[in-house]
N, C-alpha and C positions, 0 to 999 in steps of 0.2 A: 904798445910796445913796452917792453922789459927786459930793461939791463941791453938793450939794444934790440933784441931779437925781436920779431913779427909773428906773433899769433894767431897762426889762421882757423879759423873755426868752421866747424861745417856749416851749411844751412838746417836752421834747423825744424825739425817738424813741427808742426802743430795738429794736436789734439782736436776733436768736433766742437768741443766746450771751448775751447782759445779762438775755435775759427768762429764758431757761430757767436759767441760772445755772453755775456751774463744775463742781455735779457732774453735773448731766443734758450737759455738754456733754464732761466724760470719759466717759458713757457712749455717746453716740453714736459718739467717735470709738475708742472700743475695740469697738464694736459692728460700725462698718466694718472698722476692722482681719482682725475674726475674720473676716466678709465674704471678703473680699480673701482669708485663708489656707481656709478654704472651697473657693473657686474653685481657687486653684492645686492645693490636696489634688485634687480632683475629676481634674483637667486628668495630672495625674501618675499616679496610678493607670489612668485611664484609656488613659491612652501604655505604664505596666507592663502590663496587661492584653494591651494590642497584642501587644509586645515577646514577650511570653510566650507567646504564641499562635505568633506565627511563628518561637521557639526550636524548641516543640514539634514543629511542622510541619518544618523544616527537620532534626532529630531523625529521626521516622519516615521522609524522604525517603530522607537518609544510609542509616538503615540498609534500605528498600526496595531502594539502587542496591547496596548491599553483599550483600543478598540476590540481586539478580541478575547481580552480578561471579562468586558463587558456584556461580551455575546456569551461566551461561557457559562457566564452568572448567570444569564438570564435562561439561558437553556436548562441549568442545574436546575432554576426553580420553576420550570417545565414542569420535566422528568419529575420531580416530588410533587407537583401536583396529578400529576396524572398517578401515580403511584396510590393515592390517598382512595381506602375504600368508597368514601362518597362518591367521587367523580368517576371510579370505575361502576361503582351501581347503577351513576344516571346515565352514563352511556349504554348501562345490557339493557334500563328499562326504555331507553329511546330506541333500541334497537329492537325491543320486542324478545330480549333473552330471559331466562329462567336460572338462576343460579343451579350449581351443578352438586346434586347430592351425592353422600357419601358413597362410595362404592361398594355394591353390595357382591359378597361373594357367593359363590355355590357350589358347597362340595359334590361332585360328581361319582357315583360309584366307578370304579374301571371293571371295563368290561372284560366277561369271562371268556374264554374262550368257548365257540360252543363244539358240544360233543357230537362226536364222529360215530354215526351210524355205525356198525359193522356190515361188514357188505354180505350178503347171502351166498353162501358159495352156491356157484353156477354149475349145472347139468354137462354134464359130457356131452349131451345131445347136438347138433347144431343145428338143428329147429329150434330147442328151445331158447339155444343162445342167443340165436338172434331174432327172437322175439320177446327177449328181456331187453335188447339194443331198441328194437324199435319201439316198446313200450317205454322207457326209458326217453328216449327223444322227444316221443310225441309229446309226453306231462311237460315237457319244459318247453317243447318251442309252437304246436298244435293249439291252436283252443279249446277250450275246452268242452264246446259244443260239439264237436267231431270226435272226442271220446280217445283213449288209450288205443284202442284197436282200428282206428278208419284206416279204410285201404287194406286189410289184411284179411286173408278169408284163413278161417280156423278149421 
């Protein structure tokens, strides 16, 4: 009371922090806390795990191209061996080969054309003509034993 008068006041609220009290509200906020480091553990391992994986990987790559820097080598010094005149000579004499001489050239004369008979001019007759036909035939397709004139009576 003041100066007479009655002060009435509302009820009034309380807050989750007033109701629950000081120590349920440490433990909430240490309960987030752990929360919160939970998550980053999670988030971190999970990045190490990555991280780890493509050490590895990158690891086995290494030594895959190192593996075949080795095979490389060794085949380069293959190829130069077998390149080296010695080693091709004892393979043609194992083989029974003869080395291959120079190539020898040969000029060829070119050929002339050859000359064209003149053809006898032919008879008006045609008896005669075609008995220059069939003389004619017979030299090229007859033998020779049966003569220009077989089969023809003169």
């Amino acid at each position: 009371m003041l100066n007479g008068t009655t002060v009435v006041r509302a009820p009034a609220r309380h807050t989750t922090a007033e109701w629950l009290g000081a120590p349920a509200r440490n433990l909430l906020q240490f309960l987030a806390v752990v929360c919160f480091l939970c998550a980053v553990a999670c988030l971190y391992f999970s990045e190490a795990n990555t991280i780890a994986g493509i050490r590895n990987d990158t690891l086995r790559l290494n030594a895959q191209a190192a593996a075949l820097e080795r095979e490389n080598s060794a085949l380069m010094v293959q190829v130069a061996a077998w390149n080296r005149p010695a080693y091709i000579q004892s393979k043609a004499d194992a083989l029974n080969l003869i080395p291959a001489a120079k190539p020898t050239y040969v000029q060829v004369p070119s050929p002339q054309a050859p000359v064209q008979a003149v053809p006898e001019p032919r008879s008006a007759d045609p008896a005669t003509w075609w008995q220059s036909l069939v003389n004619e035939i017979s030299a090229r397709w007859l033998p020779a034993a049966m003569g220009p004139n077989f089969g023809m009576q003169q």
